[in-house]
N, C-alpha and C positions, 0 to 999 in steps of 0.2 A: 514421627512415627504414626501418628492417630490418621494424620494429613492421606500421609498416605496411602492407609488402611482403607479409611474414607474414601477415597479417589479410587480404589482398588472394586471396593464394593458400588462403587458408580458408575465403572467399566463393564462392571459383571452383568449388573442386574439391565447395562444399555443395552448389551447385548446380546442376553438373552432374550429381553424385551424384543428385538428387532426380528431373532430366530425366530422365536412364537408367532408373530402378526405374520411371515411369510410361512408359516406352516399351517396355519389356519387357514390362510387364504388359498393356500395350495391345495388343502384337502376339502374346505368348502366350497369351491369354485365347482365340484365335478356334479355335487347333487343341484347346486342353483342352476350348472349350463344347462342338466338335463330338465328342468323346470323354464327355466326361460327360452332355449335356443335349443328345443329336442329336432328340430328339421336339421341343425348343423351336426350336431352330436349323433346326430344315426345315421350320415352321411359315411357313404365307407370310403375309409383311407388306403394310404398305400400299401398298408403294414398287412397285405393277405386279405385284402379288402375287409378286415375288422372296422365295425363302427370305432367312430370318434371316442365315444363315450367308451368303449374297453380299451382304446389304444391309452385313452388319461388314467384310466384305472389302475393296469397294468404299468404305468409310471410311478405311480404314486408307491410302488415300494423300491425301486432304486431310490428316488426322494428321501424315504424314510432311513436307507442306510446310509445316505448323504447326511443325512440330517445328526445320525449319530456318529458317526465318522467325525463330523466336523465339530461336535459336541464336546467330544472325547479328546478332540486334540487341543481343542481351548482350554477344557479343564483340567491338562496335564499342564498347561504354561501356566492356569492360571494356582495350582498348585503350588507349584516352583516361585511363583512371584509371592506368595501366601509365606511360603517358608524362608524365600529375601528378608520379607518386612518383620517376621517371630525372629528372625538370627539379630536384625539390626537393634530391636528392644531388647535382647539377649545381652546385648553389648554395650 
């Protein structure tokens, strides 16, 4: 049971680990591009010829519902596997 537990909280914390570093990167990328590479960032896209730099902007909140969407459905499994390993010590 502990094993398990263990291994439980090893999965969790790897994977939230992983969500975090791609969500920082995501939402820090947009003030560094405008600091390093502002001639590409204010280059206008195809999206109504808005610069680069509002087209990433204007991403960054789909991202953020991604981001909880996908949060939300790990920690409903990871729930269900929480309450596997309390029934198995139950027993």
């Amino acid at each position: 049971m502990e094993e398990k537990l263990l291994n439980y909280i090893y999965r969790k914390r790897k994977r939230l680990f992983i969500i975090l570093i791609f969500a920082l990167l995501f939402y820090f990328f947009l003030p560094l591009s405008l600091i390093f590479i502002p001639e590409i960032m204010n280059k206008p896209s195809f999206l109504f010829n808005l610069p680069w730099a509002w087209v990433y902007a204007i991403l960054q909140f789909p991202m953020t519902w991604l981001f909880c969407s996908i949060y939300h459905r790990k920690a409903k499994k990871d729930e269900q596997e929480l309450d596997a390993i309390k029934g198995e010590d139950v027993n």
